[in-house]
C-alpha positions in Angstrom: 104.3 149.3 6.5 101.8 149.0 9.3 98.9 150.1 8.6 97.2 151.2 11.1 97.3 154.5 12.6 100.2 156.6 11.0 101.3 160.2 11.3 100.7 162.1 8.0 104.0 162.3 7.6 104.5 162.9 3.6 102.5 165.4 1.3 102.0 164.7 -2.5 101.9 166.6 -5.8 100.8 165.4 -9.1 101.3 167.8 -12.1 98.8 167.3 -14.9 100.7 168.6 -18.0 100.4 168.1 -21.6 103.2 165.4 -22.0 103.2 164.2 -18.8 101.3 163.0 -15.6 103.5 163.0 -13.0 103.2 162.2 -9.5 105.8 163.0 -6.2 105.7 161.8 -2.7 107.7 164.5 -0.4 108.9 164.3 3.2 109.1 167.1 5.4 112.6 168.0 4.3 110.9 168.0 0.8 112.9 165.1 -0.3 111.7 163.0 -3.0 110.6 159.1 -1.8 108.4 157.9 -4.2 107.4 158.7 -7.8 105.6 157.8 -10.7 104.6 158.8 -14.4 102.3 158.2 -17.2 102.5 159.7 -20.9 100.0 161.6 -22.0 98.1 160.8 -25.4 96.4 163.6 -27.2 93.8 162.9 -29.5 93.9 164.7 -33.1 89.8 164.1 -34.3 90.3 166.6 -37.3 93.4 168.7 -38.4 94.4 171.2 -35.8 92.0 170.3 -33.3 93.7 168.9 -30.1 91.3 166.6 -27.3 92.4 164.7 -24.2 90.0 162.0 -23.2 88.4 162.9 -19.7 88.4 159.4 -18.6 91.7 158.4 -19.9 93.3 161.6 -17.9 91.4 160.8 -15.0 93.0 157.2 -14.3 96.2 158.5 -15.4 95.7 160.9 -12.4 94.4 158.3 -9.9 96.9 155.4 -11.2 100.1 157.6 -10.5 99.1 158.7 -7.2 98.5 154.9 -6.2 101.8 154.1 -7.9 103.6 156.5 -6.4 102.5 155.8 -2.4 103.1 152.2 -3.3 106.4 152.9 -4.7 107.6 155.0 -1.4 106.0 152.0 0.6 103.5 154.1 2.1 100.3 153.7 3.2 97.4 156.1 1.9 96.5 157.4 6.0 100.2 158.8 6.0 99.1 161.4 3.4 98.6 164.9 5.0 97.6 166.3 1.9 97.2 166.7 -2.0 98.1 168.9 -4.2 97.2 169.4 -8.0 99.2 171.3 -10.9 97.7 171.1 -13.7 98.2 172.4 -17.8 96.7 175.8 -18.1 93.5 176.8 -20.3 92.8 172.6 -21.7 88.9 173.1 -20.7 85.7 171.2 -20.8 82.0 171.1 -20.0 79.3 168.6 -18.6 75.8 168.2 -17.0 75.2 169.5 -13.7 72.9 167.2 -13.3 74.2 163.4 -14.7 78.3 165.0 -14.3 78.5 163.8 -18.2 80.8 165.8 -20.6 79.6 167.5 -23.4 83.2 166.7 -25.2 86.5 166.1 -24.2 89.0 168.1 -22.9 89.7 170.7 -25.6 93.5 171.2 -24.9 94.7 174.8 -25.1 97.2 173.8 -28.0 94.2 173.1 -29.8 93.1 175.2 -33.2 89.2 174.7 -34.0 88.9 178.3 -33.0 91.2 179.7 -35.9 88.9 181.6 -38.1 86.8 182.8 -35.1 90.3 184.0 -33.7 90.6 185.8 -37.6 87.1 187.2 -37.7 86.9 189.0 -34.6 90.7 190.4 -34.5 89.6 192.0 -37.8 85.8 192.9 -36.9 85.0 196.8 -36.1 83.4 196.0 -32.9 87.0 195.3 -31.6 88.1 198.1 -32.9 85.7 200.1 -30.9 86.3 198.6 -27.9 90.2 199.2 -28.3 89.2 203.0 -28.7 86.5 203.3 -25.8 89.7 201.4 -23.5 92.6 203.4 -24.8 90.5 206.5 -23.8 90.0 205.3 -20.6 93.1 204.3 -20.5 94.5 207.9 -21.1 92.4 209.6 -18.8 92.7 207.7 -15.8 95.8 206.0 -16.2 94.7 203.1 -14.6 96.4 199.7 -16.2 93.4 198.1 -15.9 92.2 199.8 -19.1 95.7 199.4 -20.9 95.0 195.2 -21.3 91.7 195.9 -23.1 92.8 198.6 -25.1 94.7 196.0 -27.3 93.2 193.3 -26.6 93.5 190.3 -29.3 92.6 186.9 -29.2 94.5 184.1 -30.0 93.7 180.2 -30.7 95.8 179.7 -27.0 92.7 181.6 -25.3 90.0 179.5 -23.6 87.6 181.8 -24.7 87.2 181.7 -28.4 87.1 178.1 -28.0 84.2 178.1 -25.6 82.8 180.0 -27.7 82.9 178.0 -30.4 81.6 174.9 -28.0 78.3 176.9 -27.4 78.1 177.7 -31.2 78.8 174.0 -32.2 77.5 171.8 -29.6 73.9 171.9 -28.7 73.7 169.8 -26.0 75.7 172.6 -24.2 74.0 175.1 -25.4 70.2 173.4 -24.2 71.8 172.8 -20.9 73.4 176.0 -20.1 69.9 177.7 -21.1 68.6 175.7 -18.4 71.2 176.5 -15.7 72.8 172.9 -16.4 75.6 173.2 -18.0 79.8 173.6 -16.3 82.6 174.7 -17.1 85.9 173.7 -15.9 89.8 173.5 -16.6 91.6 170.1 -15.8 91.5 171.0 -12.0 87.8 171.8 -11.6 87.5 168.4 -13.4 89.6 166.5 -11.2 87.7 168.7 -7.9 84.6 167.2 -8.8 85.7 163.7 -9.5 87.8 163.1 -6.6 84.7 164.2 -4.4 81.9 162.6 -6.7 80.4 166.1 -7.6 80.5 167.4 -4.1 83.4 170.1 -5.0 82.7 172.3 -8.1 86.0 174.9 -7.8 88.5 176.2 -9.1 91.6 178.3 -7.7 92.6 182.0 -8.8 95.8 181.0 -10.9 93.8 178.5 -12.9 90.9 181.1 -13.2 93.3 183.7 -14.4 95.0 181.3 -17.0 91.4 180.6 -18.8 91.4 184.9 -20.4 88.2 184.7 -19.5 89.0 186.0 -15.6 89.7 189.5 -15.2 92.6 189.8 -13.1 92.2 193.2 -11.7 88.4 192.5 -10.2 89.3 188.6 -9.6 85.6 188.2 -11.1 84.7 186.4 -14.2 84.0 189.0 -16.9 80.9 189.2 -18.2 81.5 192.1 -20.8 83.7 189.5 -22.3 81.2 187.0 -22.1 78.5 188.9 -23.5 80.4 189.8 -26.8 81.4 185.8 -27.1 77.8 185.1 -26.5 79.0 182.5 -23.3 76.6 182.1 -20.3 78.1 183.5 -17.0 76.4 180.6 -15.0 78.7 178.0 -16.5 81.8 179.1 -14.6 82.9 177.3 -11.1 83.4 179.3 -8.0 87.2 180.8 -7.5 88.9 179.6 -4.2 92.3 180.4 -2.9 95.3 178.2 -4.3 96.3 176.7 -0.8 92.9 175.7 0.4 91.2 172.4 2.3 89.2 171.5 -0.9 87.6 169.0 0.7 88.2 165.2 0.7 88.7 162.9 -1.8 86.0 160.3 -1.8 87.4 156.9 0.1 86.6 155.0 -2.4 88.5 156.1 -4.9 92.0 155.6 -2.7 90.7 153.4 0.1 91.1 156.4 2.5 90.4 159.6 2.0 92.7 162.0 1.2 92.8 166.1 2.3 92.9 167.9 -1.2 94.7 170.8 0.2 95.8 173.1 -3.0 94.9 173.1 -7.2 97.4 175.5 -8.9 98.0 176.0 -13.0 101.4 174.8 -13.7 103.5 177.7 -14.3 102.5 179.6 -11.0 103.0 176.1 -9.5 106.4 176.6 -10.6 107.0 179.3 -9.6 105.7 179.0 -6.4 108.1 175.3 -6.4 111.2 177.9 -6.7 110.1 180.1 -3.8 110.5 182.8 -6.4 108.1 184.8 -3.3 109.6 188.4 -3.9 108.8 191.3 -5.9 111.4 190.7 -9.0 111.9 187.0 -8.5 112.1 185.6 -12.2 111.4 182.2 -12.8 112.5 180.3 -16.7 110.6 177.1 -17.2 111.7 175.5 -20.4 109.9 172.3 -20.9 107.2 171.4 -23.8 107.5 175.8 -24.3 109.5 178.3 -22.7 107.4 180.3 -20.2 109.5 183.2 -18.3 107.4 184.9 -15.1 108.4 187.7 -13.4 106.7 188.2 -9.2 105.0 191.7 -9.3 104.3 191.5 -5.8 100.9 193.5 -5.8 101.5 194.8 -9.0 99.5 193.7 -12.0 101.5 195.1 -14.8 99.3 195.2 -18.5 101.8 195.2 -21.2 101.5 195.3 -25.0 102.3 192.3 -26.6 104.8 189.9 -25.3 103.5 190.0 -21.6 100.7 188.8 -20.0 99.3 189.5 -16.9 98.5 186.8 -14.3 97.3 185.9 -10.5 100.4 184.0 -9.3 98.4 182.4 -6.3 96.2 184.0 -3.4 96.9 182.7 -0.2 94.3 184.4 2.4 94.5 187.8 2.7 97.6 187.6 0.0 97.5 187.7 -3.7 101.2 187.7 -5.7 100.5 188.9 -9.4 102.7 187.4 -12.2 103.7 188.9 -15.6 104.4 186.0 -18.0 105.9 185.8 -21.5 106.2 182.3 -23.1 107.7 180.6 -26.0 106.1 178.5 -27.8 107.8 174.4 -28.5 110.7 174.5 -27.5 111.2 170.3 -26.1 109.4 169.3 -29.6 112.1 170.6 -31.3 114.3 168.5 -29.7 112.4 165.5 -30.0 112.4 165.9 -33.3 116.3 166.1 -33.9 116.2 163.1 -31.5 113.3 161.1 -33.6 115.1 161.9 -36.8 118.3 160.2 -34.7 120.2 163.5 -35.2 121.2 161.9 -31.7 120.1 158.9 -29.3 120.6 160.6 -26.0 119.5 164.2 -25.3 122.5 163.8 -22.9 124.7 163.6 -25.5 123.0 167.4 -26.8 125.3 169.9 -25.3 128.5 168.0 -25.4 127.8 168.1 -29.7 127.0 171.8 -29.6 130.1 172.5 -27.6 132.1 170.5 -29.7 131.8 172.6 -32.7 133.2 176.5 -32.5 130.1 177.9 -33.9 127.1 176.4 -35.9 128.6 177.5 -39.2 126.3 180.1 -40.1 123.1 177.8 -39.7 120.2 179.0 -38.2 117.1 177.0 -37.0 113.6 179.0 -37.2 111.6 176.9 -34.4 108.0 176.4 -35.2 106.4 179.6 -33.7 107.6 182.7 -32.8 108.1 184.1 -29.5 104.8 186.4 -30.0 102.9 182.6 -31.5 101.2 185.7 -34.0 102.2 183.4 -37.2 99.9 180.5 -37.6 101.4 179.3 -40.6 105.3 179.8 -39.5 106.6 176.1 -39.9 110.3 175.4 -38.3 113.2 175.1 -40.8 116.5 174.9 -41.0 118.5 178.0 -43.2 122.0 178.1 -44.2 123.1 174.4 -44.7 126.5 173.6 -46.1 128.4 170.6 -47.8 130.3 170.8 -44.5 127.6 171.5 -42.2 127.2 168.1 -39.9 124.6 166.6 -36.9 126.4 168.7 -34.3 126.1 172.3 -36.5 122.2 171.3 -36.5 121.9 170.1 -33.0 124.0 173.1 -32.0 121.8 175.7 -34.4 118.4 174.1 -32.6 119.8 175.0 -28.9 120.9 177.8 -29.7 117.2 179.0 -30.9 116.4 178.3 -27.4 119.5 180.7 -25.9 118.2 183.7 -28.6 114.3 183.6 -27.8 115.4 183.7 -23.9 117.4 186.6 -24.8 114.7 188.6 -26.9 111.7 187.5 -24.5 114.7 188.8 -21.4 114.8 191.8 -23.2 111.3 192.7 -23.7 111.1 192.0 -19.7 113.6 194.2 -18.9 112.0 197.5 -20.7 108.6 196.8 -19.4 108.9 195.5 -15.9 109.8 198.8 -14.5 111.3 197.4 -10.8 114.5 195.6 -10.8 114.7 191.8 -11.3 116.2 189.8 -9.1 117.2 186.0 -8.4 116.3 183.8 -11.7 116.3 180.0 -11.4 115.6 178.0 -14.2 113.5 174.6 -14.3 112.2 171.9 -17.0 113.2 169.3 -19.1 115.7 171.4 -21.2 116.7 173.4 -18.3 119.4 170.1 -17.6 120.9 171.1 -21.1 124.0 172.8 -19.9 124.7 174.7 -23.3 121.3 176.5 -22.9 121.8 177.4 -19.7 125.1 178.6 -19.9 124.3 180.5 -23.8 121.5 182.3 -21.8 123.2 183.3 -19.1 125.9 184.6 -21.5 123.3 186.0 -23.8 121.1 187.7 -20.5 124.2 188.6 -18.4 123.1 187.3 -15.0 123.4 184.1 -13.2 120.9 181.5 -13.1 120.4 179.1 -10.7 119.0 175.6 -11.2 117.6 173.5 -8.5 118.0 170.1 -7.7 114.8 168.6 -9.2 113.8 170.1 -12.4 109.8 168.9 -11.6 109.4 171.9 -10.1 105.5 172.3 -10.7 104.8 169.3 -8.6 106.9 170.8 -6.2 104.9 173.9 -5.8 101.9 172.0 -5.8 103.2 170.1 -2.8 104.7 173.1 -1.0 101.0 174.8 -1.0 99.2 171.8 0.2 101.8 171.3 2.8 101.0 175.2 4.2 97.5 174.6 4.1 97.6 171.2 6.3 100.1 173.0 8.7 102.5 170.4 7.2 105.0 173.1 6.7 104.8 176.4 8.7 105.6 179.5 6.4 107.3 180.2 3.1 110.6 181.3 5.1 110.8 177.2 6.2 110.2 176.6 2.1 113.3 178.8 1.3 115.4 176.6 3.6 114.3 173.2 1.7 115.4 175.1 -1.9 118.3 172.6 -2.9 120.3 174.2 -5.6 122.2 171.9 -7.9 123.8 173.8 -10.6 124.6 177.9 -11.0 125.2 179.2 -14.3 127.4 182.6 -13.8 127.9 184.7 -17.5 131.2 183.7 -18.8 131.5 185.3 -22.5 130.6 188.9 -23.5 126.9 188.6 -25.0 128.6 190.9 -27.8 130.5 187.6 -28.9 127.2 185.9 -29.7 126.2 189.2 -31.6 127.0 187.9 -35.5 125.1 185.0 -35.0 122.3 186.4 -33.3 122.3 189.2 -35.9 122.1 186.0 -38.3 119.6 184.1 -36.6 117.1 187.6 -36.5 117.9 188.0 -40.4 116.7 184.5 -41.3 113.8 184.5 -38.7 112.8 187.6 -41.0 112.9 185.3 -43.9 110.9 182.8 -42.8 107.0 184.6 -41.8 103.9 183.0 -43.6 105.7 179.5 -45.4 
């Protein structure tokens, strides 16, 4: 293609997720014309801790992009604009000065800060706090007190682990003292390299992602940093999601490119299925399940299950999310297929459908739907002499059906507005026996799109609004392509005995 001066005629949108870099070229109809993808290797240095090398990631991120303009036979001056999903709460930190990390990415699968987690859910300080909160709380029955009053960490949060960083890493610690040190999630990373340290940012549904960002003042929250013992000038300024972040430098792509939206992945998603009304639900079932529900300008704090979120902020807009999220649900799978319970994870619903029922077995996945059981390993209960590869295969997907169905459920009692469209999206979301066991099981059609990348999508869609590329979400709804729709077809009561099955042996299994 010439190369000389032409339109910016095509937007991009790389996802940066845990498995998977991935990289799309869109047209203005929002048509797919180039692609690429890279794996993504973690790093295991001790048991349970979980790294991604920074540099690694970063040619990952700038190889795909270059792969995928090439592939669409584009030239880098017909890009209107970039934009960036990336894998929520993976963190790290580096000199202010010299831009060197302290570490690498510490991903937010990642366990180093599992007796931290332990001591302070048990400590009497947090015990305090929940009463001071749940007394505020009661008296001015404002949810923004509700989220604190029962507030626990987990290993998930980027908080304990930070926490942990400044505890264990001195280097950190020495350079924060001295106003050196920064903070940042994959996005902030990828800001500051694309512009050679110009840009130090980060975008509200990343921010809100970290737990360390309180959602109801959009500010960083220093109580919470206090009691961690983490310095408040190590965090990077919050911008909207679809925002000219600047340029990427033109040395890194030979031109440079508008960086026109950063996004976490799930609100990318989200945003990808124009899921842009109060009650929209979105079902993302990929490396885990994640199921978020548009509360408009609502933030809904919820005991448990449900967390809230910043969806995006767009101007003068900001869409709150609630999210609950399962946890491994494609590494199941990949097991069954590694341990050649099957070659094809085509071939995955056609074996569960071929058998009437999986025979009584019951697969417990690895963590529940609350994650609260560190020590919950997946198993299978109930084998037979008869049972076969397609009772398994069929036990494994429909794990998947029956923790949609109990994390629906949970949704429905404390989402107090009524839920509308749901459209579902990720790897296993082209599994037809999920889909159609959950729609059963939930009793409500689902609707899955065209492209199941949707996080790339939504990264694309906001960088396209900011650059003008596209003019307002109502010309986004138009470009939705919808491939499959999954109406409910059985009674959920028919799936009662073996759910009632399933529960019993998830009771079994707690603390093995």
């Amino acid at each position: 293609p010439d190369s000389g001066a032409a339109p910016a005629r095509y937007v991009l949108g790389v996802d940066v997720g845990s498995t998977v870099v991935k990289c799309h070229v869109y047209d203005r109809a929002a048509a797919v014309r180039g692609s690429s993808y890279r794996k993504v290797e973690s790093l295991h240095p001790h048991p349970g801790w979980v790294e991604l090398d920074p540099e690694v990631i970063w040619s990952q991120f700038t190889g795909v992009i270059k792969e995928t303009v090439q592939a669409a036979g584009l030239h880098m001056r017909q890009i209107a604009g970039l934009g960036i999903s990336t894998q929520r709460g993976t963190f790290i930190t580096w000199h202010k000065r010299t831009g060197k990390p302290f570490h690498n990415f510490i991903s937010w699968q990642d366990l180093r800060s599992a007796e931290l987690v332990n001591s302070w859910n048990k400590s009497f300080l947090l015990k305090v706090i929940h009463v001071i909160f749940t007394v505020l709380h009661f008296l001015t029955g404002s949810d923004r007190y509700l989220t604190p009053s029962f507030l626990t960490f987990s290993t998930h949060q980027t908080s304990m682990k930070l926490s942990w960083i400044f505890k264990n890493i001195h280097e950190a610690e020495e350079a924060a003292k001295k106003n050196n040190c920064c903070f940042g999630t994959v996005d902030t990373w990828l800001l500051y390299r694309l512009t050679k340290g110009s840009v130090y940012a980060t975008d509200y549904s990343n921010a809100s992602s970290t737990g360390i960002f309180e959602p109801f003042t959009k500010c960083w929250n220093p109580t919470l940093c206090s009691l961690l013992s983490i310095p408040m000038s190590i965090y990077p300024p919050v911008k909207d999601t679809s925002f000219n972040f600047g340029l990427t430098d033109s040395e890194i792509f030979g031109v440079p490119i508008p960086i026109m939206a950063v996004v976490a992945d799930q609100q990318s998603a989200m945003f990808g299925e124009c899921c842009f009304h109060p009650g929209d639900v979105k079902l993302t079932m990929g490396t885990g399940g994640f199921w978020n529900v548009n509360t408009g300008e609502h933030l809904f704090g919820s005991r448990g299950s449900l967390y809230p979120l910043i969806g995006w902020k767009i101007g003068e807009e900001v869409v709150y999310l609630t999210e609950g999220s399962i946890s491994d649900i494609s590494t199941a799978i990949k097991w069954a297929q590694d341990t050649e319970l099957f070659t094809n994870v085509d071939e995955t619903a056609e074996m569960a459908q071929s058998v009437a029922d999986s025979q009584g077995v019951c697969f417990i996945p690895g963590l529940q739907v609350s994650g609260d059981d560190p020590y919950l390993c997946a198993s299978f209960i109930g084998l037979k002499p008869s049972t076969n590869r397609n009772h398994l295969v069929r036990a494994i997907l429909e794990s998947v059906a029956f923790r949609n169905k109990l994390l629906y459920d949970i949704i429905v009692k404390k989402v107090h507005f009524p839920l509308r469209t749901i459209r579902a999206d990720g790897g296993v979301s082209n599994n037809s026996f999920v889909m159609q066991m959950t729609s059963d099981l939930i009793n409500k059609r689902i609707e899955k799109p065209a492209n199941a990348d949707m996080s790339s999508l939504g990264a694309a869609f906001l960088a396209g609004l900011a650059s003008g590329f596209w003019t307002d979400k109502e010309q986004l709804k138009k470009l939705r392509q919808i491939e499959a729709v999954f109406e409910p077809q059985k009674d959920s009561e028919e799936y009662r005995p073996a759910m009632d099955i399933w529960l019993q042996a998830m009771k079994h299994s707690p603390h093995w």
